[in-house]
N, C-alpha and C positions, 0 to 999 in steps of 0.2 A: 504493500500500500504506500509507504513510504518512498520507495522508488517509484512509484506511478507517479506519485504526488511532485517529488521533486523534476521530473522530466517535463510533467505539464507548466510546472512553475517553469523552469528554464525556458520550455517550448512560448510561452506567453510575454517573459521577457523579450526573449527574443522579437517575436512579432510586433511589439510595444517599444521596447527600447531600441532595436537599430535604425525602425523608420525616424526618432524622436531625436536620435543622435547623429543621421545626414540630414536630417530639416533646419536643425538648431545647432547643434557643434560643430561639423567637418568642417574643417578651413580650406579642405581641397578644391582645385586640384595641384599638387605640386609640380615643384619645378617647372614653373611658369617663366620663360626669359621675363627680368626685369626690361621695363620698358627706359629711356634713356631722358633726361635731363642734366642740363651743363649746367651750373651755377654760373662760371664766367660768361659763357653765355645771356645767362638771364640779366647779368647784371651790365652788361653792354650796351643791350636791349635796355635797360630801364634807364641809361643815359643818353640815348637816341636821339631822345624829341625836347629840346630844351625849354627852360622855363620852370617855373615854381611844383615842385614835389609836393605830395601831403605831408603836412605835419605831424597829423595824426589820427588813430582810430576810433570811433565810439561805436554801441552796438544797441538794436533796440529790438525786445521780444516781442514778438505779435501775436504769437500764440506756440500753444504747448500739449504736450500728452506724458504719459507714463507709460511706461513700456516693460517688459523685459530685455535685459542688455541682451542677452543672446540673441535678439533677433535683429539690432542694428550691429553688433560684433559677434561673429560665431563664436559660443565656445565661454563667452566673457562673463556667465554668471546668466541667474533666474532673477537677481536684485533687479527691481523697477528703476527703470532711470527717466529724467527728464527730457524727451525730446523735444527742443525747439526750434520754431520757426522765428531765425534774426537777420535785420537788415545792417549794413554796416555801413558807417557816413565815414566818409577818408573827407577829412579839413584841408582844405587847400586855401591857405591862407591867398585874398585879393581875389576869390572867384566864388562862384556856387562850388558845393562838395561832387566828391565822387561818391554815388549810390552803389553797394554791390549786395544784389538782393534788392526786390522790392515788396517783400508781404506776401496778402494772400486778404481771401475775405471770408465774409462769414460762411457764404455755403461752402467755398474751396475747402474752407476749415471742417465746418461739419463733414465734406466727403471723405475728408483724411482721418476723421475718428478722431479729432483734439478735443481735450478735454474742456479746451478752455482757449477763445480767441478772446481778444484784445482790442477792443474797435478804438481805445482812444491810443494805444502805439500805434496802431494801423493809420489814423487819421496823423498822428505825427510824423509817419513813415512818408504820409501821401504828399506831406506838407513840404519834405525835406527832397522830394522828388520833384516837386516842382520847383525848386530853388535851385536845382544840380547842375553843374555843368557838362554832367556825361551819367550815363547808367548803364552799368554791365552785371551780367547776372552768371552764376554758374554753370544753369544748364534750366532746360524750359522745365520742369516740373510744376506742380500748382504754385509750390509753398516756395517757390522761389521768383518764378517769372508772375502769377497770378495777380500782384498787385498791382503791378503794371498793366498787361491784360484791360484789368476791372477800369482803371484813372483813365487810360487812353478813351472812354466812353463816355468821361465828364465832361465841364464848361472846360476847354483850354487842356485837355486830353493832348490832343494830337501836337501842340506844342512839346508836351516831356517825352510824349514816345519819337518826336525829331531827337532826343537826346540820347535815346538808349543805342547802343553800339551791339549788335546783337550778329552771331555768326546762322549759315543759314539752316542749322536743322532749329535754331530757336525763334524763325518767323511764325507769325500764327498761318501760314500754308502747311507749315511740317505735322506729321502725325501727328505728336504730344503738345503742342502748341496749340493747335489746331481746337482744341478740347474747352479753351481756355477763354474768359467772354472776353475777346476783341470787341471795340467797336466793328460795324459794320460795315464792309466796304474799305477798313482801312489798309492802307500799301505802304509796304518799309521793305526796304531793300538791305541785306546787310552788307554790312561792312566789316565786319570780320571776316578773313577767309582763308583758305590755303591748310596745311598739314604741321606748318611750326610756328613757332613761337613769336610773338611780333608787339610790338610798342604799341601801344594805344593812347598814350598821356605820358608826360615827365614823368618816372618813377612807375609804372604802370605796363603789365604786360601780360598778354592773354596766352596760355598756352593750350592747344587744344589734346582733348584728352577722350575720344571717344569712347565710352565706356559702361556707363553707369546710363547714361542715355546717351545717346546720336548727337547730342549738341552741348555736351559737356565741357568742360574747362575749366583748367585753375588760372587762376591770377596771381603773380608776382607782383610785390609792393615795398619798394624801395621806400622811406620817410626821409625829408630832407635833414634828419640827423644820424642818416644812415642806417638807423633797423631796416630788417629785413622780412615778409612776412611772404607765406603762401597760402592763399586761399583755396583750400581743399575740395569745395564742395562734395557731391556726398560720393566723391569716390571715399574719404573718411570724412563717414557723419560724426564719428567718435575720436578723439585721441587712441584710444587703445585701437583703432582700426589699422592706423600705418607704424603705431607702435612696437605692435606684437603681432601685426600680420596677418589681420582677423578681417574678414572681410564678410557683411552681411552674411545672416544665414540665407541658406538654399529656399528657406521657405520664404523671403521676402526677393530676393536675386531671382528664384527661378519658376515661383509662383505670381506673389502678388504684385511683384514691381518689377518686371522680369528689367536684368540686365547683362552684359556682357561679362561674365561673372570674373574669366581667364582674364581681360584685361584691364578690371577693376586690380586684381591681384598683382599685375606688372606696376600697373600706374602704386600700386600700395609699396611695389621693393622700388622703386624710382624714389619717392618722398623719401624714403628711410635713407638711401645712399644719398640723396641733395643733403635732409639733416646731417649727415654724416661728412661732410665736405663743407657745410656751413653752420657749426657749431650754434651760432646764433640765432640761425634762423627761424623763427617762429611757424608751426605749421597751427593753420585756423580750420578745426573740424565745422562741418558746417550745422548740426546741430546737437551738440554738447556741452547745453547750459552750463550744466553739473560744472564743469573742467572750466568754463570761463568764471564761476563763479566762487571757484577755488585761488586764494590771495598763492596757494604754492605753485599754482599754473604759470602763473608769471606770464599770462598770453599778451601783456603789451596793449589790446583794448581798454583805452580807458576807463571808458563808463556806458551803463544804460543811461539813453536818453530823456523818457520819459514816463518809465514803468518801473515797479517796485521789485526786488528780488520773488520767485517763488518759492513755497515750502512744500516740498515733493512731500510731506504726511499728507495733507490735506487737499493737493490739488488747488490752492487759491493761493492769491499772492498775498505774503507778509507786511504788515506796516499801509500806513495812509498815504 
């Protein structure tokens, strides 16, 4: 009886824990060529176009959820983590800022499952985009490109989307853009294009990174006191993503948000060899409040704009 017993148990494990363990754990698949990035490179590029650098960063949350980590990092724990949705104003001292990121709205939010949007960041978000002197985004997703999207529909819309500098899988023609409420009848052309790496603004440089979706890209951001920052988007949503090598689980990659899983993984050993080559270099996950909200992070963003910290117990923000 006892060996019937323990076989069934095994046999049930099995059934239960291997599917649970390539949804959620596997990091594979290995020995992926890393993909290549030059720091000198980048940093030639970001003295290219002359003129005033940003001074500096700030960050502002528009909306959030709790999650478990493993399923934004394989592997990284069942602990609930804060995913947010954040825009980020680069200061350029004597102009409008540079946006990267523009929101999202309420229904983009409700279709994402957040627990909680933010319509007065959101309206400061809107505020700071229409003030910009340029807006680039990581890649067309809701919670990245959607806020833009939604303002290009307002009074003086199509004024801020003449600002945004967008490559062509993140026009609203392209599949995942496409989804997204454009105004109607509106035409933008991009102006990002090609296969490397290339200047966009003093200090400022777009790298394309197809992967995570079709019109992805990180951004390099030199500050006119020389830090240096790379904006990750969600090839790592996480720090622990290019940290340890951990890349979306299988069940968000290859199910619900399918992506290029192999060259999310290259672009994950590319970032670890650039940190590795530039000590200093700050990498900016694209939604890992947690880690911006940690004083030992030392991510170099200043400050939230005009929203209070969150307290992941409770799902609502701390303080008035």
């Amino acid at each position: 009886m006892t060996r019937r017993l323990n076989t069934f148990l095994l046999a049930l494990l099995l059934m239960i824990g291997a599917p649970a363990y390539w949804l959620l754990k596997d990091t594979s698949p290995y020995g992926v060529p890393a993909k290549q990035l030059d720091i000198v490179q980048l940093r030639t590029l970001a003295k290219a176009i002359p003129g005033q650098k940003p001074s500096r960063i700030e960050m502002e949350l528009v909306a959030w959820r709790r999650v478990p980590g493993d399923l934004f990092a394989a592997g990284s724990g069942l602990k609930r983590r804060v995913i947010g949705v954040m825009v980020f104003r680069l200061e350029v001292p004597g102009q409008g800022p540079v946006m990267i990121e523009t929101g999202t709205t309420q229904t983009l939010a409700d279709q994402l499952g957040m627990d909680r949007f933010d319509s007065a960041a959101q309206k400061n978000v809107d505020s700071l985009l229409r003030q910009s002197s340029m807006i680039l985004v990581t890649h067309e997703h809701a919670d990245h490109l959607g806020g833009l999207a939604a303002l290009g529909a307002a009074e003086g819309g199509l004024a801020v989307l003449s600002r945004a500098k967008l490559n062509a899988q993140q026009m609203p023609s392209s599949p995942i853009s496409a989804k997204l409420p454009w105004p109607s009848g509106v035409l933008l052309h991009p102006e990002i294009s090609g296969s490397q790496p290339q200047a966009v603004a003093p200090g400022i440089v777009t790298i394309p990174t197809p992967s995570h979706s079709p019109g992805s890209q990180m951004i390099f951001v030199t500050l006119d006191d020389g830090r240096e920052f790379l904006f990750a988007g969600d090839i790592a949503s996480m720090a622990v993503n290019w940290r340890e090598q951990r890349p979306r689980s299988r069940f968000l990659s290859d199910f619900y948000a399918p992506e290029d899983r192999q060259a999310v993984i290259g672009w994950l050993q590319a970032i670890a060899a650039l940190r590795k080559s530039a000590p200093g270099l700050r990498v900016l996950p694209s939604h890992d409040y947690e880690w911006y909200s940690d004083p030992l992070s030392r991510s170099g963003v200043a400050r939230m704009l005009g929203n209070v910290p969150v307290n992941p117990d409770n799902k609502q923000p701390t303080g008035q």
